[in-house]
C-alpha positions as CSV (number, residue, x, y, z in Angstrom):
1,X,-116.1,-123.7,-54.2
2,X,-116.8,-123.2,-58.0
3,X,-119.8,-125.1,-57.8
4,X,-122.4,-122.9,-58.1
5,X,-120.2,-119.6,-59.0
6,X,-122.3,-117.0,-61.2
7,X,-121.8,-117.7,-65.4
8,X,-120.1,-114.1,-66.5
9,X,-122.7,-112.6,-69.3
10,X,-119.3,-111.3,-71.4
11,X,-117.1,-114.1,-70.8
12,X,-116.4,-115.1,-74.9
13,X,-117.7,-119.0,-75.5
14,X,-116.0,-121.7,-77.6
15,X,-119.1,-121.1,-80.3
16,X,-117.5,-117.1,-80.7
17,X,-114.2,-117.1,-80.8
18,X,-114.3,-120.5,-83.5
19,X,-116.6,-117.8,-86.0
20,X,-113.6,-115.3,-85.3
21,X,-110.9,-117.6,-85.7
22,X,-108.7,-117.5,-89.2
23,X,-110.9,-114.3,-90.4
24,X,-108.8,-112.6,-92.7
25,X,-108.6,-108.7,-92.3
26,X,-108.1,-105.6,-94.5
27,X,-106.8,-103.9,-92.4
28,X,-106.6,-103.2,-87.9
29,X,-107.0,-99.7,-86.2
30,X,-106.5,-99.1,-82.7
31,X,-108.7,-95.9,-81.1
32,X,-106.6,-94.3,-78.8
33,X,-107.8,-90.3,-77.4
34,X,-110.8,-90.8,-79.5
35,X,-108.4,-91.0,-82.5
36,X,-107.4,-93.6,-84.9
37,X,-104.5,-95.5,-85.8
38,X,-103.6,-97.9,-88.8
39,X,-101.9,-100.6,-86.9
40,X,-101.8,-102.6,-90.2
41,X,-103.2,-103.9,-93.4
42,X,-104.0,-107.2,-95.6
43,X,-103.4,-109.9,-92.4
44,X,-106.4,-112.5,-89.7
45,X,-107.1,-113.1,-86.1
46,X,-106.0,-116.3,-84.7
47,X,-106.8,-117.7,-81.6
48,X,-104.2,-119.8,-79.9
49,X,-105.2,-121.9,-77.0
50,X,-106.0,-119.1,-74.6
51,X,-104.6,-116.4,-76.7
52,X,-106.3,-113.6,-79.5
53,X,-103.5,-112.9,-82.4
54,X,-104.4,-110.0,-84.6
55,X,-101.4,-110.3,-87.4
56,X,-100.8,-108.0,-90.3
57,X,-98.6,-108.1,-93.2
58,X,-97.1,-111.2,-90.9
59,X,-96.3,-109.2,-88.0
60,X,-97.9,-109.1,-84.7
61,X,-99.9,-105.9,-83.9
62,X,-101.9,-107.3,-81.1
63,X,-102.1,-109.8,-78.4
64,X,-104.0,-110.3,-75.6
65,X,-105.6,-113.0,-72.8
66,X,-109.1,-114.4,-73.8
67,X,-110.1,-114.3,-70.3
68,X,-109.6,-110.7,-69.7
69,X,-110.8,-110.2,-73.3
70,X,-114.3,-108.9,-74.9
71,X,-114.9,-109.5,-78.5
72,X,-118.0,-108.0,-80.3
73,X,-118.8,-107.9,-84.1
74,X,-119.6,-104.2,-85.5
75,X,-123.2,-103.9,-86.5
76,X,-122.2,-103.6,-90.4
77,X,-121.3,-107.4,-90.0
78,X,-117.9,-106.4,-92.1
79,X,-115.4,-106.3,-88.7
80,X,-114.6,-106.9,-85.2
81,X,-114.1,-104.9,-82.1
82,X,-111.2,-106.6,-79.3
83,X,-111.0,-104.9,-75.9
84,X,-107.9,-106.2,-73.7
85,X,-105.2,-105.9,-72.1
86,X,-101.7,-106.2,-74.0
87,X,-99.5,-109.4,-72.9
88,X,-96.6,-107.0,-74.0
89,X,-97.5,-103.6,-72.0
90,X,-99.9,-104.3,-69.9
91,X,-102.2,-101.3,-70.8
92,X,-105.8,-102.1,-72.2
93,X,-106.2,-101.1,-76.1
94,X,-108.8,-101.2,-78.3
95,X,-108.3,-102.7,-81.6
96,X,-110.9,-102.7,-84.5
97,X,-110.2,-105.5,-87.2
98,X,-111.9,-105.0,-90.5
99,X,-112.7,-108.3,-92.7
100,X,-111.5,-108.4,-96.3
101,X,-113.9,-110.2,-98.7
102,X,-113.3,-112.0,-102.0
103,X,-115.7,-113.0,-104.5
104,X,-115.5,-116.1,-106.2
């Protein structure tokens, strides 16, 4: 019965992922061993139906489930931290997405 199952505090809402949706990024690292690695530059996050897309330079560097996903913005306001599981391997990676601004 789902009726009166517990709301999870870190499950990400309609209202989140909609403010993350078509950002456009500078550039994506991934930490990995406390380390740092350009994954790409100059691309945006997409969410498709139940799906988080980080593309740069119009290839594919991330993908995971939203369900299994937690997305927080860094406390400089200028990015976004995504903690998931890869659809591809299967391992969890943590993937930092910086937003490009332009002034006009």
């Amino acid at each position: 019965m789902g009726l009166f199952k517990k709301k999870d505090k870190y499950a990400l809402s309609q209202k989140d992922l909609a403010k993350f949706n078509g950002k456009s990024i500078q550039y994506a690292v991934e930490r990995i061993d406390g380390q740092e690695k350009v994954l790409g530059k100059n691309g945006g996050i997409i969410i498709l139906g139940d799906v988080i897309v980080v593309m740069c330079e119009a290839h594919e560097v991330f993908r995971c489930r939203i369900k299994d996903a937690t997305m927080g913005e860094l406390l400089s306001g200028n990015g976004v931290e995504i903690v998931g599981y890869d659809d591809y391997t299967g391992e969890k990676r943590y993937v930092t997405a910086h937003y490009s601004y332009y002034r006009k």
